[in-house]
C-alpha positions as CSV (number, residue, x, y, z in Angstrom):
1,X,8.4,-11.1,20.2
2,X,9.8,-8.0,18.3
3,X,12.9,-6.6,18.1
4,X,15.2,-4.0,16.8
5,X,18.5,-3.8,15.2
6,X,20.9,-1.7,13.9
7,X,20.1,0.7,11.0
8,X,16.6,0.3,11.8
9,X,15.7,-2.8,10.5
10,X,12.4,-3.8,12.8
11,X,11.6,-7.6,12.8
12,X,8.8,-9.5,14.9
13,X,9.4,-13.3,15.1
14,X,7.2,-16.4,17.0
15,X,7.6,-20.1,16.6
16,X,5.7,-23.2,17.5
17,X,6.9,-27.0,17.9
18,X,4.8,-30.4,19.0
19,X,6.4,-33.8,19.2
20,X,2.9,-34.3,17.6
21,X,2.2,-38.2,16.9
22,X,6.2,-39.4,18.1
23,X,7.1,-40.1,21.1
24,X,9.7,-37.1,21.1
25,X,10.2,-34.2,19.6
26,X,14.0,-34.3,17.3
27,X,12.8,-30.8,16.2
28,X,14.6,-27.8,17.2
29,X,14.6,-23.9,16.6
30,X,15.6,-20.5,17.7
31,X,15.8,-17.2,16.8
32,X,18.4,-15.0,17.9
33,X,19.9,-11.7,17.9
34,X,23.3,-12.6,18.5
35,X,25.7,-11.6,21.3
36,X,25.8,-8.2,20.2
37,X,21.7,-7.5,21.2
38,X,20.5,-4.6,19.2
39,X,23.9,-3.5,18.3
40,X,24.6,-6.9,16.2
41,X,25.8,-6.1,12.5
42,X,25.1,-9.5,11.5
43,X,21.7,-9.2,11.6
44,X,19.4,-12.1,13.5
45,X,19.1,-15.4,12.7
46,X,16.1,-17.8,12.5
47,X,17.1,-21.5,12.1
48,X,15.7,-25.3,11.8
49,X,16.9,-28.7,12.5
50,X,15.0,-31.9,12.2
51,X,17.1,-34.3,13.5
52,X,17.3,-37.7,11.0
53,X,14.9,-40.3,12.7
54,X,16.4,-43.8,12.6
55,X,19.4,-42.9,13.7
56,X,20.4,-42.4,17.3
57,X,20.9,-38.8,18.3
58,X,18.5,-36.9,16.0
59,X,17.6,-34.4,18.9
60,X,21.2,-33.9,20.0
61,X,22.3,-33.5,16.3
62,X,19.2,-31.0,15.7
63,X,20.1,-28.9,18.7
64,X,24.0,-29.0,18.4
65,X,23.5,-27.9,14.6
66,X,21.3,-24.9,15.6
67,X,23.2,-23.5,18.5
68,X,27.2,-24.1,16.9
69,X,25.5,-22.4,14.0
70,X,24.2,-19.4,15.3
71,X,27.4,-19.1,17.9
72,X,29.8,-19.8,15.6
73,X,28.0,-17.2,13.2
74,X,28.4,-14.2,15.6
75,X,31.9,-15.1,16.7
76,X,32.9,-14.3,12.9
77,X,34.9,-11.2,12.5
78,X,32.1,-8.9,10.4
79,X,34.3,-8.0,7.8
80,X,34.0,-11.4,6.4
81,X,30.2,-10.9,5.5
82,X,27.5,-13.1,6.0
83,X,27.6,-15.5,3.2
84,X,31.2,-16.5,4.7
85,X,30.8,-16.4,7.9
86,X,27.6,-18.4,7.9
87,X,29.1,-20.8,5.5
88,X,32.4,-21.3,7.8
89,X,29.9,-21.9,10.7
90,X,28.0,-24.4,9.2
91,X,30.6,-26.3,7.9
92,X,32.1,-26.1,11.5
93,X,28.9,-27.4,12.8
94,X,28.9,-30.8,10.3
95,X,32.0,-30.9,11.0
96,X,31.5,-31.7,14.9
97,X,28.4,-33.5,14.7
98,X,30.5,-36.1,11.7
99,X,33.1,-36.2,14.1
100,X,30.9,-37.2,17.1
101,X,29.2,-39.4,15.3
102,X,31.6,-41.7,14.8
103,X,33.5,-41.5,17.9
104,X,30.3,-42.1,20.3
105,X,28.6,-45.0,19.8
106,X,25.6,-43.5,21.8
107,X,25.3,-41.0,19.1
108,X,26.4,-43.2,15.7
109,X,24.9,-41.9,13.0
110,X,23.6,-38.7,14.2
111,X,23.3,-36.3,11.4
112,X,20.1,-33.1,11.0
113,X,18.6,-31.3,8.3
114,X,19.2,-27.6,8.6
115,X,17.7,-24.6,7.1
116,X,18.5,-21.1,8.4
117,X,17.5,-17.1,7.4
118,X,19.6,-14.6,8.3
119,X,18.7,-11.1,7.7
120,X,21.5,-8.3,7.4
121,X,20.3,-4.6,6.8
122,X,18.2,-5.4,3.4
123,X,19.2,-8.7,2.5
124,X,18.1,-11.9,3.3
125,X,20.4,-14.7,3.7
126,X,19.6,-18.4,3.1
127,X,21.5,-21.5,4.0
128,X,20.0,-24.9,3.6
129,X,20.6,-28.9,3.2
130,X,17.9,-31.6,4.0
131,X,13.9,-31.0,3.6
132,X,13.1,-28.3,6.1
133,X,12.0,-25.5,4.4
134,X,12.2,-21.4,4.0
135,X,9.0,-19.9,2.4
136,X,8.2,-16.1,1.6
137,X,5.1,-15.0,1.6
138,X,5.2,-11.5,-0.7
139,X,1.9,-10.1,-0.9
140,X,0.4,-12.5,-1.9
141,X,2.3,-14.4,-3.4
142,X,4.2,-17.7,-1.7
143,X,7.7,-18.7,-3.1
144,X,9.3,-21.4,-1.3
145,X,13.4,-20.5,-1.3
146,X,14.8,-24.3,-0.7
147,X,15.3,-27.0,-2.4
148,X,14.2,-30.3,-0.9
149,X,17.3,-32.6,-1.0
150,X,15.6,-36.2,-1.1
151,X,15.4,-38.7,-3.6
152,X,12.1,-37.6,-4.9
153,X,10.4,-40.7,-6.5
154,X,9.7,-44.4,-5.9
155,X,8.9,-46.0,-2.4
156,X,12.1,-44.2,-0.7
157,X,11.1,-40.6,-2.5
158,X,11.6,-38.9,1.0
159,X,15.0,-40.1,1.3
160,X,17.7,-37.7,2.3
161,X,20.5,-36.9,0.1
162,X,21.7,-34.9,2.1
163,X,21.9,-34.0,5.8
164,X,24.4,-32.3,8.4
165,X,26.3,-34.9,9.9
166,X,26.4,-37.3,6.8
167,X,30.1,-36.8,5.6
168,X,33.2,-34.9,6.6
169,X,32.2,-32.3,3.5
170,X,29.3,-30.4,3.5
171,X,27.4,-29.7,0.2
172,X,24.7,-26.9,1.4
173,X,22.5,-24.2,-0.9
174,X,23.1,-20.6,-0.3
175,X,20.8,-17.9,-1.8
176,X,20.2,-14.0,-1.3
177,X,17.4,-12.2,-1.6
178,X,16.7,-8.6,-1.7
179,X,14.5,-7.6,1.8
180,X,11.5,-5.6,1.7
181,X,8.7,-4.1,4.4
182,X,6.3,-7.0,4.9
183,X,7.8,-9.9,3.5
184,X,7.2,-12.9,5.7
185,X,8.9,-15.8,6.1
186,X,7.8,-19.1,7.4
187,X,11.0,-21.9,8.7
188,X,8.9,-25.4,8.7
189,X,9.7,-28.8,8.9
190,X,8.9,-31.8,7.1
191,X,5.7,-32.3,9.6
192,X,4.3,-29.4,8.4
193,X,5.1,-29.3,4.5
194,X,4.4,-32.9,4.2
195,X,0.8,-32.7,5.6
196,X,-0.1,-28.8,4.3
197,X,0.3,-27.8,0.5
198,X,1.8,-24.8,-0.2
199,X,-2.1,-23.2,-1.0
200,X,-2.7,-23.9,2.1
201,X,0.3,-22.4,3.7
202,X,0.2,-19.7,1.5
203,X,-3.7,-19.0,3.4
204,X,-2.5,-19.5,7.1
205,X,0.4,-17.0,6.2
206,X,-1.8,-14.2,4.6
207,X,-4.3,-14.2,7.6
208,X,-1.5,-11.9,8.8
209,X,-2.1,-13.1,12.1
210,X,0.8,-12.0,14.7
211,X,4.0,-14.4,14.5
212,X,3.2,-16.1,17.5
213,X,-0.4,-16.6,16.5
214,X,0.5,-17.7,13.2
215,X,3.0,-20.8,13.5
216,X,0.9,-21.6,17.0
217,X,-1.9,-22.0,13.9
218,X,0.0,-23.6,11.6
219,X,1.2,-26.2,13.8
220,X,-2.0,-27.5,14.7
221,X,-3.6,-27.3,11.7
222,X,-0.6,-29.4,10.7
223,X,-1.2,-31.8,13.2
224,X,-5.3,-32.3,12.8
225,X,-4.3,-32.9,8.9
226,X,-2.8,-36.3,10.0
227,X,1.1,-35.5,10.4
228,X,2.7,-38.5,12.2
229,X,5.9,-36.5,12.2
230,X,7.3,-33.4,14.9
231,X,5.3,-30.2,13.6
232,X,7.4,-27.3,13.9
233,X,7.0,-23.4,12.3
234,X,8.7,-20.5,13.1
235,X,7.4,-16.9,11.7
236,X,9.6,-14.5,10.8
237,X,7.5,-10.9,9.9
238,X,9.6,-8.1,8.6
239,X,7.9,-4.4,10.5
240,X,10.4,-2.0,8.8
241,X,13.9,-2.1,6.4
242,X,17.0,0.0,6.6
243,X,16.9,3.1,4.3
244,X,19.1,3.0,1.5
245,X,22.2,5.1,1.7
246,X,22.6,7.9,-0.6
247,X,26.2,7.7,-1.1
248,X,26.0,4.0,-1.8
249,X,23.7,4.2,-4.3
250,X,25.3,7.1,-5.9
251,X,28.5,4.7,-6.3
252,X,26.6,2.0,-7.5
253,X,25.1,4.1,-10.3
254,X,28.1,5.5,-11.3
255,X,30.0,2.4,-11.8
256,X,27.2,1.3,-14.8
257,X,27.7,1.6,-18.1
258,X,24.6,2.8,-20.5
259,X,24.7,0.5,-23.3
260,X,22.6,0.3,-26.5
261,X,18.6,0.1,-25.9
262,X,18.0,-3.5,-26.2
263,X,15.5,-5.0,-28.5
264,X,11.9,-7.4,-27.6
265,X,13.7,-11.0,-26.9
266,X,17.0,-9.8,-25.4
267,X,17.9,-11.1,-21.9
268,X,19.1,-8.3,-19.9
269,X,21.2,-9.7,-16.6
270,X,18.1,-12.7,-16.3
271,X,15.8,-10.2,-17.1
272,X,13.8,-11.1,-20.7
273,X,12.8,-8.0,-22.5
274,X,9.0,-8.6,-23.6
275,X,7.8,-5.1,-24.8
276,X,8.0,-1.8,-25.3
277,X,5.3,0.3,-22.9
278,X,6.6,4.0,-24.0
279,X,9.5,6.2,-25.2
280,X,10.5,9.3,-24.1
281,X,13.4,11.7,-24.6
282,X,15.8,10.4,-22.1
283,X,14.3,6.6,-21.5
284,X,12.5,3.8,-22.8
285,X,10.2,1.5,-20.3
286,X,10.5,-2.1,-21.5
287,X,8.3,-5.1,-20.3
288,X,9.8,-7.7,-18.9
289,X,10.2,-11.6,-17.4
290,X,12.7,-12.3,-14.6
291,X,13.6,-15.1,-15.4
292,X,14.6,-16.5,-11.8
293,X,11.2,-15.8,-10.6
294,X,8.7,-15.5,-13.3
295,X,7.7,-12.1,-11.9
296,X,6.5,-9.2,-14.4
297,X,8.4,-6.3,-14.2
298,X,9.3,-2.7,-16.1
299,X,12.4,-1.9,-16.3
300,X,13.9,2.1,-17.1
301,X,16.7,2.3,-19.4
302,X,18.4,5.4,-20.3
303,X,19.2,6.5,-23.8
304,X,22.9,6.4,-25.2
305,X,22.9,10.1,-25.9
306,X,22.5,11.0,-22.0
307,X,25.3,8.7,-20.9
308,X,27.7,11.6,-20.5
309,X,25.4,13.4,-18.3
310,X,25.2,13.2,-14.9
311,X,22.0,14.6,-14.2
312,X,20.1,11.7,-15.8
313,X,22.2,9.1,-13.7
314,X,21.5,11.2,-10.5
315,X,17.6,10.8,-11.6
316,X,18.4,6.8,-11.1
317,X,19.5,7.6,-7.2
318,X,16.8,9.5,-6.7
319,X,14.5,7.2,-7.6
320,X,16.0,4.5,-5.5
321,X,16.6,6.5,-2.8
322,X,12.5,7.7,-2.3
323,X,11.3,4.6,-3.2
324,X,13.4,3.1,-0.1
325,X,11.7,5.5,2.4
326,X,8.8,6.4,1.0
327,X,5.9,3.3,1.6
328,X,2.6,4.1,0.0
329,X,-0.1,1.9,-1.8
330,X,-0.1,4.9,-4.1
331,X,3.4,5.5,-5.1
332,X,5.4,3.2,-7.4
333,X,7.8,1.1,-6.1
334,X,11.7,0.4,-7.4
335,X,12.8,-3.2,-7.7
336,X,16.1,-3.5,-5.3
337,X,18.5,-6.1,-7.0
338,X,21.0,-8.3,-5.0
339,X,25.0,-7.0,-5.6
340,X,26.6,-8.2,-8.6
341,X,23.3,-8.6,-10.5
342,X,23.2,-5.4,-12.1
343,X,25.8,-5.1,-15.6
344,X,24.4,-2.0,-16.6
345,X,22.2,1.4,-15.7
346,X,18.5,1.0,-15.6
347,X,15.9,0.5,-12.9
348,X,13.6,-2.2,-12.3
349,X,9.8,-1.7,-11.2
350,X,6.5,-3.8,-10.7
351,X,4.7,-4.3,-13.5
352,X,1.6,-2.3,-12.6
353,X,-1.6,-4.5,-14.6
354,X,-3.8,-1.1,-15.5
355,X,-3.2,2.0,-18.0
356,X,-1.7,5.4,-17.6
357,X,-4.0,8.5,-17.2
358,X,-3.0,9.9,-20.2
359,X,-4.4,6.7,-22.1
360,X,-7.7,6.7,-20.2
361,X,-8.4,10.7,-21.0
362,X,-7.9,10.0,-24.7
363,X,-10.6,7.0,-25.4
364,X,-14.0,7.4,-24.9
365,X,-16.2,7.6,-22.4
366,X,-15.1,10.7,-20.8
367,X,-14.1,10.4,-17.7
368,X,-17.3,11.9,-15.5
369,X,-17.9,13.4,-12.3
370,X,-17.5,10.7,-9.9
371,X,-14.3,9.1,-11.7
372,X,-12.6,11.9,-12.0
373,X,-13.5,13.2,-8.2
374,X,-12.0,9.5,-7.3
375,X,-9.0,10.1,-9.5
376,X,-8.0,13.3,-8.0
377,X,-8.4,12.8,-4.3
378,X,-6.6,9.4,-4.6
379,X,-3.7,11.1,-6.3
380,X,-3.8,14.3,-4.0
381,X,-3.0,11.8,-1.1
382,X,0.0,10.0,-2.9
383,X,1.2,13.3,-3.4
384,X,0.5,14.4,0.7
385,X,2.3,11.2,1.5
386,X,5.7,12.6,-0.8
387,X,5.0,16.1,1.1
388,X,5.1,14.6,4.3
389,X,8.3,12.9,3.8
390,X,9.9,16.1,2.4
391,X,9.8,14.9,-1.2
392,X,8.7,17.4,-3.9
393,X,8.0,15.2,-7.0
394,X,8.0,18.0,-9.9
395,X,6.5,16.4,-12.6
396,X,3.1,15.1,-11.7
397,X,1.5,14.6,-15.0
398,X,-1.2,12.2,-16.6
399,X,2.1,10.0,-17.8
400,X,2.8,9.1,-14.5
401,X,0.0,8.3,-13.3
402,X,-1.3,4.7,-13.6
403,X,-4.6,3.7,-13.1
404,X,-4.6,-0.1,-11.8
405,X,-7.2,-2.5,-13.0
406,X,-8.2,-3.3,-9.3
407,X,-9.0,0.4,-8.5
408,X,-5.9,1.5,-7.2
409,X,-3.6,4.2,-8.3
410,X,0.4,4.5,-8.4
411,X,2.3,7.7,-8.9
412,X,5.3,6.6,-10.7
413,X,8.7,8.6,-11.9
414,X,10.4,10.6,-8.8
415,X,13.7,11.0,-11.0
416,X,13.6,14.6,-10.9
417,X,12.0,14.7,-7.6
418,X,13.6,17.0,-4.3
419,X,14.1,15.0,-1.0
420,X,16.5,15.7,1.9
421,X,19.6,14.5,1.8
422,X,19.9,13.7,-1.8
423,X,21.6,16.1,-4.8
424,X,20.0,18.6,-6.5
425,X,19.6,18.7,-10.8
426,X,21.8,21.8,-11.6
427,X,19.7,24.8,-12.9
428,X,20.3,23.9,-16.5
429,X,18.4,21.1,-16.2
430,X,14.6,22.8,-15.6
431,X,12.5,19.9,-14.0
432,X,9.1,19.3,-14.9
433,X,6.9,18.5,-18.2
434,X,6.1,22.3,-19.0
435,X,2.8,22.7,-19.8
436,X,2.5,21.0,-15.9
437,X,4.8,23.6,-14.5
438,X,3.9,26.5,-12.1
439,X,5.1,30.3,-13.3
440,X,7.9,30.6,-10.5
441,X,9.6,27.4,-12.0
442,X,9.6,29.6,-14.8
443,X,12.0,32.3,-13.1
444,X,14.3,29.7,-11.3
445,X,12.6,28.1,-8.1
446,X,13.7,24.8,-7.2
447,X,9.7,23.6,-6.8
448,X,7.6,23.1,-3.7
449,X,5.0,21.8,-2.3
450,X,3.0,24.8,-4.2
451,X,4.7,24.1,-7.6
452,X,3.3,20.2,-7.0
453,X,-0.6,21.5,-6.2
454,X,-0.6,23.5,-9.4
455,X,0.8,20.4,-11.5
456,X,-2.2,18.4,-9.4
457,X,-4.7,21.3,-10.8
458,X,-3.3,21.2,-14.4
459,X,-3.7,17.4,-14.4
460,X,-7.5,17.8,-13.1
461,X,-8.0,20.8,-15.5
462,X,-6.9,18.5,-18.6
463,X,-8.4,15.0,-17.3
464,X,-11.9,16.5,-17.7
465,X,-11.1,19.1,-20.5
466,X,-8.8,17.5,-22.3
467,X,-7.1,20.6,-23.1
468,X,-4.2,22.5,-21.4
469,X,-5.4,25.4,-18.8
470,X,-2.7,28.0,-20.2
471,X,-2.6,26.3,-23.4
472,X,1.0,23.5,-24.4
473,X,4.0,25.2,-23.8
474,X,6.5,24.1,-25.7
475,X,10.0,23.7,-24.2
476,X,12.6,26.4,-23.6
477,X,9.7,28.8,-24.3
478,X,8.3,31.5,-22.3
479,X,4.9,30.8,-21.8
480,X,1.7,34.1,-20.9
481,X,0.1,32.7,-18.0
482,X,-3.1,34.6,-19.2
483,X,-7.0,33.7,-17.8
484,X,-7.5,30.3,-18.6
485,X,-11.0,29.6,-20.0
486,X,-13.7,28.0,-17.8
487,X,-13.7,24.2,-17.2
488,X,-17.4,24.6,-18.0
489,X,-16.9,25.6,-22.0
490,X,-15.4,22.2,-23.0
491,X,-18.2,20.2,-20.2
492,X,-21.5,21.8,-19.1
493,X,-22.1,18.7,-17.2
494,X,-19.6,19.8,-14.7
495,X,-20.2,21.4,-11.6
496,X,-19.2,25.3,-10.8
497,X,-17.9,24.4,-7.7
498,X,-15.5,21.9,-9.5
499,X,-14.6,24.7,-12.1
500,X,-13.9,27.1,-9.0
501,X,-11.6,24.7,-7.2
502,X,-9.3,23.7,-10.5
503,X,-8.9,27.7,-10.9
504,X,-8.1,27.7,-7.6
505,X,-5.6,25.3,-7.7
506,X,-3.5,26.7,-10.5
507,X,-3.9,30.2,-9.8
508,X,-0.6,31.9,-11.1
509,X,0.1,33.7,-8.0
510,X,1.3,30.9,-5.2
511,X,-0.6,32.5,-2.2
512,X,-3.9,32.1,-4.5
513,X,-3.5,28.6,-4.5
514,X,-5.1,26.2,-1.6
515,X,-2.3,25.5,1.1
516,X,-1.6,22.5,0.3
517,X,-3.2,19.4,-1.5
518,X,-5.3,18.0,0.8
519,X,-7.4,21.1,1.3
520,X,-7.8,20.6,-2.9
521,X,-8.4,17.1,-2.2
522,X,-11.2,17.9,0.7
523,X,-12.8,20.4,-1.9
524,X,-13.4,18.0,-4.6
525,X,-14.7,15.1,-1.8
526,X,-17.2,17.4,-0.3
527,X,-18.1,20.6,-3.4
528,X,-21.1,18.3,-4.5
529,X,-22.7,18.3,-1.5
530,X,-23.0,22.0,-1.2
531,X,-23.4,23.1,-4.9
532,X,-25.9,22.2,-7.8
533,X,-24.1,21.6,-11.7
534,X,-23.8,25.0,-13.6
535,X,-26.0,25.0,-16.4
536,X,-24.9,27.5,-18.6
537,X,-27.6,29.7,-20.9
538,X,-26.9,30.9,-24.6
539,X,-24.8,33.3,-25.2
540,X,-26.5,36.5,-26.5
541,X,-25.3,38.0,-30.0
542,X,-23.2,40.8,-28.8
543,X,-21.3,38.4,-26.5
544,X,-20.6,35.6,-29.3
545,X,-20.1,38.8,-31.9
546,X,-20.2,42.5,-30.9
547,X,-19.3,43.5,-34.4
548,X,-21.5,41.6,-35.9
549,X,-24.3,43.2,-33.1
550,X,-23.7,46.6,-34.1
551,X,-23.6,46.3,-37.8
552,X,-27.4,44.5,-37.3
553,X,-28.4,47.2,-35.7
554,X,-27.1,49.6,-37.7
555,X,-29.1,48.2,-40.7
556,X,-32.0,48.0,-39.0
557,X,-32.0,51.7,-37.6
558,X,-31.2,53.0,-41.4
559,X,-33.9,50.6,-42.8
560,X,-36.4,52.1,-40.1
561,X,-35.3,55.7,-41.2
562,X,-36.2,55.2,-45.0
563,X,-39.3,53.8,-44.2
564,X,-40.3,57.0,-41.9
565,X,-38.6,59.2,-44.5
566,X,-40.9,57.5,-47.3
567,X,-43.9,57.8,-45.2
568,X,-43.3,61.9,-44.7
């Protein structure tokens, strides 16, 4: 099934359950949106019970366990937030069940492990006690996000420690994690997980089958691996997240401090700083470990010496803020942490395994024809993908480019970026690398979709030439925007149609430019099936040296006149 709630957060959800080799099923799930229907703040809810076999009223506990919890959820008042109001209704739920258990002697000893997901805008929620399970597949990458509660070892290693039902008090986990497009999770119980390693979870999952299809799948793969217990899955697939709010972020930002740049070994808020990648004027990108995953990151701190100004904290928002609506295998992505994780002002990134462009363009080989036609039509469609959301990035340059090891391509610092919505950098604060930015940015326009194609063309220009169009212009100077020289001095292996489209491209007048980047994008794909490479002839005399030229043939005129004159 799929559904839709509030602040568009877009999920699609199927499960699957067999009484497989028992002779009944003491499984039992649901997912639900809550009384509300698509107008629910809370979010929906997925949940699991397996209810304890050996003890009478496993099912019943199962079931009573899953539906108090998910109606005692939703009756919550929302102001309490989900981590309470989930907790209260568990503990509500165990509460019963305890109760029951003792004063029914058809149901003595009932008790049910329990693990639910809740997801709320672009969080999700965990709550879990027993050994049902919550996995997320990320990529593709599998992290399971319980804890098993049994003993663990010996002849009784599957042993619960812990189950709803068992005492009056409840000890349960509770985690959070931060929600992104694509993520899915998978709700199992012990049938499943005790007959199918993670690997092989972690292959059912990545088929990227529907929901429906895919716990259907798991189950009976489950079952043909042996299981003698209830095989249960439910598949929780996440289609879209809520945007980020401007005005939220903008808060958030501005309640961090910037502190000193820490040093390699530090541990910055579970993050443990690794290495330095680059420096710039206004921040340094660190390497880094988080430490409660393992994961690789980069993380973007900001220099002391900007912390007074607000222009280099709005660059922070506006990163968050287009990476949280922009979705494109070639732009880079920001790292959203959970509240109360972040101490102080930096961002947090994938670690990217590849190189910048500005690297590769300074080692050898050069980058040819074909790499470099690859290159620039692959980053002319991450920059179509920002046009098309209304986001002007303004400072497309080889830095910010990385080249992955895998072939793909990430476009990578929107800080001074334009985008609906969002604030603008005040006009003493000039966006752009200069020697990247068009003439009108020069006299005062904000930047456009124009302004972007000629930092594309510049980029081209110096990924083959390894020189500057118009020459490096230095900051807070006024540069000549005179004729640059042909692509073709610095390579006569290049094409002339290659050369004409780069000119093209960074043509000082805007309505000389193609109209947009895609139309560059199309010319570099298809020139070198209608054009043949320039080869270009040796210059005569007069056009390496005219002076030269005429003082030659001065000499030789005057030397022909004395012979004549000796002759007569």
């Amino acid at each position: 099934m799929s559904v839709r709630v509030v602040h568009d957060l877009r999920i699609e959800a199927g499960f699957a359950t067999q009484k497989g080799r028992r002779p009944d099923n003491q499984d039992y799930v649901a997912f639900c949106l809550g009384s509300g229907g698509a107008g629910a703040l809370q979010g929906v809810v997925a949940a699991i019970a397996d209810g304890v076999g050996g003890h009478k009223g496993g099912r019943a506990a199962a079931e009573t366990a899953v539906r108090a919890f998910i109606d005692g959820y939703y009756a919550q008042p929302e102001t309490l937030g989900v981590s309470r109001a989930a907790a209260r209704s568990l503990e509500a739920a165990n509460s019963w069940i305890a109760a029951q258990s003792r004063v029914d002697p058809s149901l003595e000893g009932m008790a049910t492990t329990f693990s639910a997901l809740i997801l709320s805008r672009r969080t999700a929620f965990i709550l879990h006690v027993g050994d049902t399970r919550v996995y997320r597949l990320a990529g593709a990458s599998l992290e399971r996000l319980t804890k098993d509660h049994t003993l663990g070892r010996g002849d009784f290693a599957h042993a619960l420690l812990r189950a709803v039902g068992f005492d009056d008090a409840l000890l349960f986990d509770q985690g959070m994690h931060s929600l992104n497009i694509h993520d899915r999770f998978l709700l199992c119980s012990d049938g499943v997980h005790g007959v199918l390693p993670d690997a092989k979870l972690r292959a059912l999952l990545a088929e990227r089958g529907g929901p429906q299809e895919t716990s259907e799948r798991i189950v009976q793969t489950a079952f043909e691996a042996g299981s003698h217990d209830n095989v249960t899955a439910l598949v929780v697939d996440v289609v879209d997240v809520p945007p980020a709010d401007e005005r939220a972020l903008s808060r958030a930002f501005a309640a961090l401090r910037i502190g000193e740049l820490p040093a390699i070994g530090d541990l910055v808020d579970d993050f443990r700083i690794d290495g330095l990648l680059s420096e710039g004027r206004y921040s340094r990108l660190m390497r880094a470990t988080d430490t409660q995953n393992g994961k690789a990151v980069v993380l973007k701190f900001p220099h002391p010496r900007v912390a007074d100004d607000a222009a280099y904290r709005l660059a922070f928002v506006n990163e968050a803020w287009v990476a949280a609506r922009v979705r494109s295998p070639f732009i880079g992505e920001v790292v959203e942490l959970l509240p109360g994780r972040q101490s102080r002002l930096y961002s947090v990134m994938p670690y990217y395994d590849g190189e910048t462009l500005e690297r590769r363009l300074r080692r050898e080989p050069r980058i040819d024809l074909v790499e470099g036609a690859s290159i620039a039509t692959r980053l002319s469609r991450a920059i179509a993908t920002l046009h098309r959301c209304g986001v002007i990035h303004r400072d497309i340059k080889p830095d910010n480019i990385i080249l992955l090891k895998d072939g793909g391509l990430r476009l990578v610092d929107l800080g001074v970026c334009r985008a609906p919505n969002l604030e603008n950098l005040s006009e003493a604060h000039a966006p752009g690398t200069p020697s990247y930015m068009a003439p009108e940015l020069f006299d005062g326009a904000a930047g456009d979709e124009a302004s972007d194609l000629y930092a594309l063309g510049v980029t081209v220009y110096r990924m083959f030439s390894r020189c500057y169009p118009y020459g490096e212009i230095e900051p807070f100077s006024r540069p000549r925007f005179t004729k640059p020289p042909p692509l073709a001095h610095k390579r006569p292996d290049l094409p002339s149609w290659l050369d004409a489209a780069i000119l093209k491209a960074i043509a000082v007048e805007r309505a000389d430019r193609f109209g947009d980047v895609l139309e560059f994008a199309f010319e570099l794909e298809n020139g070198s099936a209608r054009a043949q490479p320039l080869t270009l002839r040796k210059k005569s005399l007069y056009e390496r040296n005219p002076v030269l030229f005429w003082q030659t043939l001065c000499l030789l005129l005057a030397l022909l006149l004395a012979i004549s004159l000796f002759y007569r």
